[in-house]
VMD Tcl script that draws the C-alpha trace (Angstrom):
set ca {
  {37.51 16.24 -20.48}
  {34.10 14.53 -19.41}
  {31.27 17.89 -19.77}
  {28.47 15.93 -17.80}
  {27.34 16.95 -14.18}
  {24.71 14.26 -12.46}
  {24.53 12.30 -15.45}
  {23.06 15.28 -17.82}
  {25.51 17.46 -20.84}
  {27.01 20.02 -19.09}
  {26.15 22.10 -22.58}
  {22.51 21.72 -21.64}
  {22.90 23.42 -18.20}
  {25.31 25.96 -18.97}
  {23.72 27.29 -22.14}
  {20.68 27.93 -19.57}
  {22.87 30.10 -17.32}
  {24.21 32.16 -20.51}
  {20.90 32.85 -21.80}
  {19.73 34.31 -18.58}
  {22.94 36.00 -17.65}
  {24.03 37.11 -21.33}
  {20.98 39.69 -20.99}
  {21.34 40.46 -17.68}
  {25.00 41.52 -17.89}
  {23.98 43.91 -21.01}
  {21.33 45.57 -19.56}
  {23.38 46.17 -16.19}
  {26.41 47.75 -18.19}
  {23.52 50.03 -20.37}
  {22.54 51.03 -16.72}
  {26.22 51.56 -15.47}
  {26.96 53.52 -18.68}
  {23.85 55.90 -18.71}
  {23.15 56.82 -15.09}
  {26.15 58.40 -13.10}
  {25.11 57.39 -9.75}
  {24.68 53.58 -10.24}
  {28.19 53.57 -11.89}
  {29.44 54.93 -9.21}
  {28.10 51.93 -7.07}
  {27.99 49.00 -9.54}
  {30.60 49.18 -11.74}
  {32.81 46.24 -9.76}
  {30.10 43.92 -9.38}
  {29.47 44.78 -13.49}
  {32.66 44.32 -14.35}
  {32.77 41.18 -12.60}
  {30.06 39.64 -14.26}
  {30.89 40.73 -17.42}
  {34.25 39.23 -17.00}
  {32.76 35.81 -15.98}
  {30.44 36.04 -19.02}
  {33.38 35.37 -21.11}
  {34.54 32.11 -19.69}
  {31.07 30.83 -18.89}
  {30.77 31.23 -23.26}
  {33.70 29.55 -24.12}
  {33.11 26.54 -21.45}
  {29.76 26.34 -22.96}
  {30.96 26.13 -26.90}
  {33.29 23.73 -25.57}
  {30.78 21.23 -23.86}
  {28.65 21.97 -27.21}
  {31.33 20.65 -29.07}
  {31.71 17.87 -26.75}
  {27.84 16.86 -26.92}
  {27.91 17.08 -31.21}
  {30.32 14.30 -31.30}
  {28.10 11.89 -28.83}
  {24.49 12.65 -30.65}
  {23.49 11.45 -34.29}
  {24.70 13.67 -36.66}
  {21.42 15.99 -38.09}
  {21.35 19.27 -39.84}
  {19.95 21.39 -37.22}
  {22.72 19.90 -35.06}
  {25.30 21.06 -37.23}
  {24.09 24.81 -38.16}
  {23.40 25.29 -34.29}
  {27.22 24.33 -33.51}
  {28.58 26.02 -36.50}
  {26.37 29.72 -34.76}
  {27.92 28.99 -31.30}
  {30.43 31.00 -31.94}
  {28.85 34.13 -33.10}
  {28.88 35.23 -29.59}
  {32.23 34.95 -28.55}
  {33.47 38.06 -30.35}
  {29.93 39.76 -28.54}
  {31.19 38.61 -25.10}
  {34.47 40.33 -25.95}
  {32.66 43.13 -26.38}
  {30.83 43.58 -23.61}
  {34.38 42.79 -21.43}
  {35.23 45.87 -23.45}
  {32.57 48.02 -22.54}
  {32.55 46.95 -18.88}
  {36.49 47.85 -18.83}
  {36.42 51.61 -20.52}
  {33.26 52.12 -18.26}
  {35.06 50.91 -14.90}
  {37.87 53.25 -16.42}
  {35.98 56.30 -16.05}
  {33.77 55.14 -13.03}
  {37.78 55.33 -11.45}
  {38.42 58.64 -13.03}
  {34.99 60.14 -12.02}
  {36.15 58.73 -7.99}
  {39.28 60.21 -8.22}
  {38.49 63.58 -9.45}
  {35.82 63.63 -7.20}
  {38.14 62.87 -4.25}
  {40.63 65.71 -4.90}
  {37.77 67.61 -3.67}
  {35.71 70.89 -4.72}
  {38.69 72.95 -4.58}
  {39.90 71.49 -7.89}
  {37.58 72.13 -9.89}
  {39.71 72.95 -12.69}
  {41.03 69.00 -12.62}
  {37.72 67.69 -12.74}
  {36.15 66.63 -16.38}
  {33.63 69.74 -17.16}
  {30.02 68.64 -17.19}
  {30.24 68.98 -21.39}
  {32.77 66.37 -21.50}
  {30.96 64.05 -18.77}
  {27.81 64.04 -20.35}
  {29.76 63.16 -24.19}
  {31.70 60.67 -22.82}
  {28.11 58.97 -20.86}
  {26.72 59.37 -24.29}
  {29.47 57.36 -26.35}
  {29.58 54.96 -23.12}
  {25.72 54.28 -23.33}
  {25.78 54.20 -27.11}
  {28.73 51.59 -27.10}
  {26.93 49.47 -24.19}
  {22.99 49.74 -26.36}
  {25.08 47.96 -28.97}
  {27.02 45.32 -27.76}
  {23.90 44.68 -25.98}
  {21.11 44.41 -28.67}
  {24.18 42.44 -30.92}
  {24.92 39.94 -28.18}
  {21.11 39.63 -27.15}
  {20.47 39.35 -31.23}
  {22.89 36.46 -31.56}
  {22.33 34.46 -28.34}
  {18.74 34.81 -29.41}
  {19.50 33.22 -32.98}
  {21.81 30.40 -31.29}
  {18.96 29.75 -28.71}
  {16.81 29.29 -31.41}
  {18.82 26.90 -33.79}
  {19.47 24.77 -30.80}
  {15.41 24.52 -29.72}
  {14.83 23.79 -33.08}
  {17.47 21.53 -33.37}
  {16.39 19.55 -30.12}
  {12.83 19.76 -30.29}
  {11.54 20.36 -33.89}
  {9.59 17.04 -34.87}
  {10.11 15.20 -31.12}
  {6.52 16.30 -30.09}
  {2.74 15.82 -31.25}
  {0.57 18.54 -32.36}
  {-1.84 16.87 -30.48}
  {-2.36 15.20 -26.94}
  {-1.18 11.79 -26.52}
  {-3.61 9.49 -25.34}
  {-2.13 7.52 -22.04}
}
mol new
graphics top color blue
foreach p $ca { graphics top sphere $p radius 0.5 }
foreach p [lrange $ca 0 end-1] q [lrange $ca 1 end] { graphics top cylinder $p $q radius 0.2 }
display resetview
């Protein structure tokens, strides 16, 4: 498969698109997990994106792969590549996440549905408020350990692309 679009790496496009959406996507499922009401709203458009996070990833590592074999070979090449990884089993987890929490955003519409006169079939307000607590607990983690890796990726592929390719200094022209 050819991974270029208008003559550029696909890599180089896509891995711009992750590293905006990547955090994005986190901090919208800590939301979703931790405040009732915008659950109750955004939960389908989180669980889409989170969803799409996933394949976005592995099309990236792929067109990363793809780009390795047409560049010289260099160190910083190789231990960015061998990190691009690290974030697939982070994406997982956010799909996860975003799947337990649409789980009980549907349970929370249901029970509300059936209406005040069931009050006994609702969750109690002791088990809504543990199970928001484990949700935003789970969703603060996968967050900070997807943001941590796709920061340390980022970084070994800057380095890797732009460490000694400029002057300290102005270039006179």
């Amino acid at each position: 498969m050819d991974y270029t679009f208008a003559g550029l790496p696909l890599h180089v496009l896509l891995v711009h698109a992750l590293l905006v959406l990547t955090p994005l996507v986190a901090l919208a499922l800590v939301l979703v997990a931790a405040w009732p009401a915008a659950r109750r709203i955004l939960w389908i458009p989180v669980l889409a994106a989170a969803a799409l996070l996933l394949p976005l990833g592995l099309v990236t590592i792929e067109a990363g792969k793809w780009l390795e074999q047409r560049v010289p070979p260099a160190p910083l090449i190789q231990e960015h590549t061998a990190q691009g990884e690290d974030i697939v089993p982070w994406l997982n987890g956010i799909v996860v996440v975003a799947v337990v929490i649409a789980a009980w955003a549907v349970v929370e519409l249901v029970m509300a549905r059936r209406g005040a006169g069931l009050d006994a079939a609702r969750p109690g307000r002791a088990m809504r408020l543990v199970v928001g607590v484990v949700l935003t607990l789970a969703a603060l983690g996968v967050a900070a350990g997807t943001s941590w890796t796709i920061v340390q990726i980022g970084e070994a592929g800057s380095r890797a692309v732009w460490e000694g390719s400029f002057s300290d200094q102005p270039l006179e022209r």
